[in-house]
Every structure is written in C-alpha cells, then in structure tokens.
C-alpha positions in Angstrom: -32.2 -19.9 -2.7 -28.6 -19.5 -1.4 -26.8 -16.2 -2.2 -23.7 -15.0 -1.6 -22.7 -11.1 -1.5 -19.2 -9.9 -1.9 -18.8 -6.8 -0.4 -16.3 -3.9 0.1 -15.7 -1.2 2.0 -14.6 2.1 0.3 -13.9 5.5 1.6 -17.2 7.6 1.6 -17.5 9.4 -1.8 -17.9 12.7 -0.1 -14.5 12.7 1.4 -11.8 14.8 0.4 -9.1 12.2 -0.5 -5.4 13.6 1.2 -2.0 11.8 0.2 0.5 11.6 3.3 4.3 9.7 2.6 3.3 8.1 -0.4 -0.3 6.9 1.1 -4.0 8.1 1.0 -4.3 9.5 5.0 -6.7 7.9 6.6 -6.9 9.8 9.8 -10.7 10.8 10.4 -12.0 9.3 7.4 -15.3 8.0 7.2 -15.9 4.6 5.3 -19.3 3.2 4.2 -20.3 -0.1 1.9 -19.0 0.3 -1.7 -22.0 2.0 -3.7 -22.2 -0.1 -5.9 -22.2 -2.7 -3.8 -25.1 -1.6 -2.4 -27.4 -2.7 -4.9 -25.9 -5.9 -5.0 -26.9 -6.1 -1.2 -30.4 -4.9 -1.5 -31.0 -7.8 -4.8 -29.9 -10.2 -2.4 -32.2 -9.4 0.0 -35.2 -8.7 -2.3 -34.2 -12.3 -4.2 -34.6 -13.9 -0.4 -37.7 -12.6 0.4 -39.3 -14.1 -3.4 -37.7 -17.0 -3.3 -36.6 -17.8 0.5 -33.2 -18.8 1.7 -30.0 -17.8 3.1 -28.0 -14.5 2.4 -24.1 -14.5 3.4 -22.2 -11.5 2.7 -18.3 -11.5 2.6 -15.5 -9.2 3.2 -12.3 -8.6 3.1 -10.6 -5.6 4.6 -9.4 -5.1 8.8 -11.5 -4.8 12.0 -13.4 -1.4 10.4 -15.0 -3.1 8.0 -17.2 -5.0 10.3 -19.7 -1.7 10.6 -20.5 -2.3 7.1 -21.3 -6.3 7.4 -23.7 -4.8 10.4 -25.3 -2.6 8.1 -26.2 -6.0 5.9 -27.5 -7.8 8.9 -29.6 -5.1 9.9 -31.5 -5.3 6.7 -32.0 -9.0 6.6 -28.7 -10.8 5.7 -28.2 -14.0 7.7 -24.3 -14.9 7.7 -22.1 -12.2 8.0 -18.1 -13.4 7.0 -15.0 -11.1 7.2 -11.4 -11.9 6.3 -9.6 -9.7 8.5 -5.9 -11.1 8.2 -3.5 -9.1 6.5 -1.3 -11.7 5.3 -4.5 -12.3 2.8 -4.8 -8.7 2.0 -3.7 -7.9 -1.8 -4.6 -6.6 -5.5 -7.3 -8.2 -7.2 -5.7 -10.8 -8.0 -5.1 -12.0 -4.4 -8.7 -11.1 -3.5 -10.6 -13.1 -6.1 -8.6 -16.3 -4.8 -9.4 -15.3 -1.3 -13.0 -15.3 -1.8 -12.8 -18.2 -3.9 -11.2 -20.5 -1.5 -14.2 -19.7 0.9 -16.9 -19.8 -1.4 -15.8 -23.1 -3.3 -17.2 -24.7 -0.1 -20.4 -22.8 0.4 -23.5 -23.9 -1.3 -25.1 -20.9 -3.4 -27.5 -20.6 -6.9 -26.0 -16.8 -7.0 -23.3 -15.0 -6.1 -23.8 -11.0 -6.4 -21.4 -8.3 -6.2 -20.7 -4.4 -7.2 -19.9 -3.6 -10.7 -17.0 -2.0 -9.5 -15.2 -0.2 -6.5 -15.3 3.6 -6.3 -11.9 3.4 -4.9 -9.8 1.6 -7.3 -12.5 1.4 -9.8 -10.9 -1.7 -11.3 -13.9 -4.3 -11.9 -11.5 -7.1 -11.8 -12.6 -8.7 -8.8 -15.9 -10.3 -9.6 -14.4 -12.0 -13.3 -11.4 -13.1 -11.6 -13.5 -15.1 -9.4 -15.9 -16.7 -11.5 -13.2 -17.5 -13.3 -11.8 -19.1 -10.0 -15.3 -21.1 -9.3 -15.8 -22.4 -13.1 -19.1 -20.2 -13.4 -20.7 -17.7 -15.8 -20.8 -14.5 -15.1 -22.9 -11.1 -16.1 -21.7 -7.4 -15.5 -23.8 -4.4 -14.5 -27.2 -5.4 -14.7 -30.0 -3.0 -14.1 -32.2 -5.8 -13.6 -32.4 -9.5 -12.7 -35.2 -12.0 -12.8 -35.1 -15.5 -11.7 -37.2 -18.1 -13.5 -36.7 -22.0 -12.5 -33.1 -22.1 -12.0 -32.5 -19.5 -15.0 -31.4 -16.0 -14.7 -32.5 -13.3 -17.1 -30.3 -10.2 -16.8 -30.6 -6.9 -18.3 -27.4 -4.6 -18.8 -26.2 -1.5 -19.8 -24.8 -1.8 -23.7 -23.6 1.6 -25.1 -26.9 3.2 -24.5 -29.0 0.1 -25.3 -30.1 -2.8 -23.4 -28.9 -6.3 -23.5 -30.7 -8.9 -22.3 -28.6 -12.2 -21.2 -30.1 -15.7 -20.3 -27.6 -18.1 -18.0 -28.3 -20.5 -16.0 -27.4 -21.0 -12.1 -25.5 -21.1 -10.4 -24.2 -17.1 -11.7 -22.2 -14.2 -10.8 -23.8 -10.9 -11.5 -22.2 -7.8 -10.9 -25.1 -4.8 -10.1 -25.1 -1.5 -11.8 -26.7 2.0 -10.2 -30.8 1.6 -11.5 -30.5 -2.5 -10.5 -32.6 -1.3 -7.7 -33.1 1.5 -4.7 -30.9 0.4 -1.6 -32.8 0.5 1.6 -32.4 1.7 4.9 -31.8 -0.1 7.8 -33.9 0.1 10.4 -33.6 1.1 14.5 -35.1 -2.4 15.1 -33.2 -4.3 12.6 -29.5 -2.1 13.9 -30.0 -3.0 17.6 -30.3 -6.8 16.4 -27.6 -7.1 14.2 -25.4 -5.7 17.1 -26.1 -9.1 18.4 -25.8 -11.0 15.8 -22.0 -12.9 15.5 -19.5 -12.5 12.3 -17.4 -15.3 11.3 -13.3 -14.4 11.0 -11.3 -16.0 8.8 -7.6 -16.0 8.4 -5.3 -18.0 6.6 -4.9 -20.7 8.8 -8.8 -21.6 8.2 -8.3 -21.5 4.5 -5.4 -23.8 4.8 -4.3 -21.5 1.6 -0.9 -21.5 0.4 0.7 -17.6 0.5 3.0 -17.6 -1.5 0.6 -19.1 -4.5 -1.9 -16.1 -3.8 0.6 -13.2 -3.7 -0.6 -10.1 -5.0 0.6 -9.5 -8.8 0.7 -5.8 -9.1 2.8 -2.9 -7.1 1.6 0.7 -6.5 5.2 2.3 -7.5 3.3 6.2 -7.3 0.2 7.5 -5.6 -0.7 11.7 -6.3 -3.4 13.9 -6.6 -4.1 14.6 -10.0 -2.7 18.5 -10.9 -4.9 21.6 -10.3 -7.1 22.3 -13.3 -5.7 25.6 -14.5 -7.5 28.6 -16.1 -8.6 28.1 -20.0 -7.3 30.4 -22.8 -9.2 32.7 -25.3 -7.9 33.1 -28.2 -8.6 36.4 -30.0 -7.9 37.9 -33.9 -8.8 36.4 -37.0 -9.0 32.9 -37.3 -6.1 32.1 -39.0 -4.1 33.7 -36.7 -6.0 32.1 -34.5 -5.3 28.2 -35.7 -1.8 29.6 -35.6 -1.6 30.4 -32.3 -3.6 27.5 -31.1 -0.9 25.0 -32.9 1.7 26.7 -31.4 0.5 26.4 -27.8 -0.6 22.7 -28.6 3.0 22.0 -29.7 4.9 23.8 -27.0 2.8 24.1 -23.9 0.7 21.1 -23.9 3.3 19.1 -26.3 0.6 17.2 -27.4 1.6 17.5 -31.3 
C-alpha cells in the first residue's frame, strides 16, 4: 500500500503568539508538526506496517520545516518531500494545487492529512485537493479500517458517530482519538539524519504561477482585546433587566 502524508508545520501550541509591523514575530519561536497532523502521520505508519508499502510525506513551508519531515523518517516514513520555494508559497488555495501537481504523478491507495491547522485553522486544504485529484474524500475520522481496496471510516457527527464506506484510492483527514502519535526513537533520529529529502521548486513542477496565485489577502492581523472584568448587577430584578438593556444597548451595542 502506497500512502501519501501531507504535512504542516505550525508554531508550537504552547507559544505565546506576539504581532510585530503587521506580522506574527517569529524570533525564538519554536515550531513542531501540525497536531493534527500527527495522527495522520502515525495512521500512515500503522497502515504500512498491516499492509506493507511505501509512506511519503510532503511539505510545504522554507528550510525549517525539514526538522519536522525528520521527525516522520525517524518513525518509519520512507520518502521525505519538501517544497521549499517561495514563489509556490500561498493561501490554501495555492497550496492544494501545489500538492496536487506533485501528487498527480505519484502512485498512492491513500492520501492522509490533518483535519485542520492550529494555525490558520481553516480545513481548506485537504478538500481543495481532492478536489484537484478527482477523488473522495472523508474529514476527521477517529478511526479507519482497510478492507480489500475499501475504506471504512468513522467520524465525529455532532456527538454521534458516522460511519462512511469509499473506496480507494481516498483522502482522509485525521481527527484527535484517530490514534496515539508515537515517539521517535534515538535509533530511528540518528538514521533519519542520514536519510535524503527531495526539494522541489517550481521549475520541477513545470507549474504555471500566475494560474496558482494565492486568492485571498491578509488586510489586518491583531491580538484579540483583553478580556475585561464581568459585571454584577444588584437590586430587584426589574431594575435589574433595566439596567442590563441599557448596558447591552450602549456599552456592548449589541441591541
């Protein structure tokens, strides 16, 4: 079984997220693999070792981001790829037809992916590009199981489960419960130090720019306001709903 692993690299959910000139500062930040993305990793690896085959992961993102493919090859992926030019750097729209111009000539039953990005927390990415590769796709599954070229996917539904049939090849997205993300180890780190990762740029994808463009434009990026101190209201509770529609209509001027 071939599978393919889209992967991102996000700043690391403990870090305290600073704006400088109109752009989240960077300086000293730690990044580490996309949580959610995570799981998608660790399925690909447990689908390899039930069924055999090859696991590539792909990234798109500059020279940093190649700690994170080494984190996959230390746990058992086989192909590492990273799109490190910045002329194919974008929204998601420029992303999904980035990884679709790669994939479209890679063989693969599954492709796997995070349900969505902790940074920009915009699940486009992984529709967009089934969309781009004319196959079906399922969003955060807690659980996957493949039987004879079928896939049988459980998912999250409004506090239920729904359970989805579709054949391969598929693009799942994983969900937190899909599975419990391992660690790599000191043996498996020291070899994927060795191990070589493919760069692409846009000459290699022989991809037209200007057709790829990213669609949308960040015209404002702040931190949301400081959460301020919650009234009491006191008296009798007419007075009360008085005063509360009062301070609805001129403080909050929500009404």
């Amino acid at each position: 079984m071939n599978i393919i692993v889209i992967l991102k690299q996000t700043f690391d959910t403990e870090e305290k997220i600073s704006i400088k000139d109109g752009q989240i500062n960077e300086s000293g930040v730690k990044y580490i693999i996309n949580p959610y993305d995570e799981y998608a990793l660790e399925e690909a690896i447990q689908l390899k070792e039930q069924f055999g085959g090859e696991v590539t992961v792909i990234s798109i993102g500059p020279d940093r981001v190649e700690s994170s493919l080494r984190v996959g090859l230390a746990i058992g992926v086989d192909k590492a790829i990273l799109v490190d030019d910045e002329s194919l750097f974008g929204d998601e729209f420029t992303t999904s037809k980035v990884l679709a111009a790669i994939i479209k000539d890679l063989s693969y039953d599954i492709i796997l992916g995070g349900n969505m990005s902790v940074d920009n927390g915009s699940g486009q990415v992984a529709q967009r590009l089934a969309e781009e590769l004319d196959i079906a796709h399922v969003g955060t599954a807690t659980s996957l199981k493949i039987n004879e070229g079928e896939a049988i996917v459980e998912r999250d539904a409004e506090g239920n489960t729904e359970i989805i049939k579709a054949p391969l090849p598929l693009l799942v997205t994983a969900q937190q419960g899909l599975n419990e993300p391992r660690y790599p180890s000191l043996p498996g780190i020291m070899k994927a130090k060795k191990k070589p990762i493919e760069h692409i740029s846009a000459t290699d994808l022989g991809i037209n720019l200007e057709e790829i463009k990213q669609q949308t434009m960040v015209t404002d990026l702040f931190l949301p306001p400081t959460k301020q101190a919650g009234k009491i209201l006191a008296g009798e509770i007419t007075d009360q709903a008085k005063e509360l529609v009062q301070l609805l209509r001129v403080e909050a001027k929500v009404i």
